[in-house]
C-alpha positions as CSV (number, residue, x, y, z in Angstrom):
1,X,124.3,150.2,155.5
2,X,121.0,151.3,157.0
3,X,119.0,154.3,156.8
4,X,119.8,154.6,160.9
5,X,123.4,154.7,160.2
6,X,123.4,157.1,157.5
7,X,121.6,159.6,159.7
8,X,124.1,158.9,162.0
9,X,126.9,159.7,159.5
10,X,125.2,163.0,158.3
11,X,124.3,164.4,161.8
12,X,127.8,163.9,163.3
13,X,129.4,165.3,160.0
14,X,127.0,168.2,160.0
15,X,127.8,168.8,164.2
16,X,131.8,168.5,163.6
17,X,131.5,170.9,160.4
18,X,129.1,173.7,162.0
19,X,132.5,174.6,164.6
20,X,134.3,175.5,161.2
21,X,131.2,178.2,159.6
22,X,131.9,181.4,161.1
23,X,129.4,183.1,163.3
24,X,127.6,186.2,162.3
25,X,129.2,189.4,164.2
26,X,132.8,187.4,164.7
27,X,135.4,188.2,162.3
28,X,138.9,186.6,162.6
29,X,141.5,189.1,161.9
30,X,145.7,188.9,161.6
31,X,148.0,190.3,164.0
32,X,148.2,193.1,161.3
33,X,144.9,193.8,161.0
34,X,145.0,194.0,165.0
35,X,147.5,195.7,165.1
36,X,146.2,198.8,163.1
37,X,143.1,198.7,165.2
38,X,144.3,198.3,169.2
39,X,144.4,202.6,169.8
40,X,141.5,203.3,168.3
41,X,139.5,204.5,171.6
42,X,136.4,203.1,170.0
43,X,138.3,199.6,170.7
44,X,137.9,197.7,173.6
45,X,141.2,194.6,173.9
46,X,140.9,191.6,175.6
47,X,143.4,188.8,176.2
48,X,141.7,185.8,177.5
49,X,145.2,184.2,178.7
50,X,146.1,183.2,182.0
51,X,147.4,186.1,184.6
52,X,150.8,184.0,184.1
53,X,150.7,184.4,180.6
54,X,149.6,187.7,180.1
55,X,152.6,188.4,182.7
56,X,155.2,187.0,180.8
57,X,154.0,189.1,177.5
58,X,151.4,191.0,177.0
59,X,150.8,194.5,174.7
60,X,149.6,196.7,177.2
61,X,146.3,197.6,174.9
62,X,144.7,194.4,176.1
63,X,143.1,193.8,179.4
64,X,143.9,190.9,180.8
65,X,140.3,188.7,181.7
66,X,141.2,184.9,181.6
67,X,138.8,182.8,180.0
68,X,137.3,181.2,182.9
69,X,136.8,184.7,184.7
70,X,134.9,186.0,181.8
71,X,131.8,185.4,182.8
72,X,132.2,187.6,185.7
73,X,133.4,190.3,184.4
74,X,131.7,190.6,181.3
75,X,129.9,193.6,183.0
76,X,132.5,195.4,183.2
77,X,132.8,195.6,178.7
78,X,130.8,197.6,176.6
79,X,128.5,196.2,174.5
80,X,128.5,199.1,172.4
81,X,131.8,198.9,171.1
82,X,133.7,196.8,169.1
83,X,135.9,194.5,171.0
84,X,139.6,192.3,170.0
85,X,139.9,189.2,171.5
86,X,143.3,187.7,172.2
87,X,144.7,184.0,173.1
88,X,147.9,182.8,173.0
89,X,146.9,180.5,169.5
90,X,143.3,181.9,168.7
91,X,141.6,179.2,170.5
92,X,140.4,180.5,173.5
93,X,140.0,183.8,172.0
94,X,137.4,181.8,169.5
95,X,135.3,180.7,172.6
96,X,135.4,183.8,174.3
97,X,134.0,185.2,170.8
98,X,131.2,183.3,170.9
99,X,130.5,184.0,174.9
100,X,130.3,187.4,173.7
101,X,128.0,187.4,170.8
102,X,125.5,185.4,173.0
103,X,126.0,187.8,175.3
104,X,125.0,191.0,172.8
105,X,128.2,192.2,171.8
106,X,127.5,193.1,167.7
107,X,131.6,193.4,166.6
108,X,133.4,190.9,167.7
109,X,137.2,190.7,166.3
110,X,139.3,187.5,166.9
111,X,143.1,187.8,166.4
112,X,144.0,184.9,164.2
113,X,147.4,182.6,165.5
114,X,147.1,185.0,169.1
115,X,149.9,186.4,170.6
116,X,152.1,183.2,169.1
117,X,151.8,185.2,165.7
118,X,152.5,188.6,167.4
119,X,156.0,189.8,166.4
């Protein structure tokens, strides 16, 4: 094997590995963890779900903003405080982390399994 191809090999491991380091200012936390934090008025809760999905269950702490709406309505968050984001896995919550941090929010909490962990 070629020089080429081994920069090849090391630039695609190093792209597929950087989506696993966390990013500064993003923590991922349990359902616990969230759980102990969701009435603290210094809090803001987001669940990133569908409407239909935040219909069907929901803990009424979170605002409902669907992923794709986020960038719409991001205005309407302060950057100022800390904020939990919510997903039904953790998935979506994890993009909408990142959203946020490049959009200046400093504390950025992501709930770990989403609300299929949430018993």
């Amino acid at each position: 094997m070629g020089i080429m191809e081994w920069i090849i090999i090391v630039a695609v491991a190093l792209i597929f590995l950087s989506r696993f380091i966390p990013t500064k200012g993003i923590t991922n936390i349990t359902v616990e963890q969230a759980k102990k934090r969701i009435n603290d008025k210094n809090i803001q809760c987001i669940d990133v779900r569908t409407t239909g999905e935040y219909k069907s269950n929901h803990r009424p702490q979170f605002k409902n903003i669907p992923l794709n709406e986020l960038p719409n309505k991001v205005n309407k968050l302060d950057k100022n405080k800390d904020i939990i984001v919510i997903c039904q896995s953790g998935m979506r919550s994890a993009k909408a982390a990142k959203y946020l941090k490049k959009q200046g929010f400093k504390n950025i909490y992501n709930v770990k399994g989403g609300m299929s962990a949430w018993y």
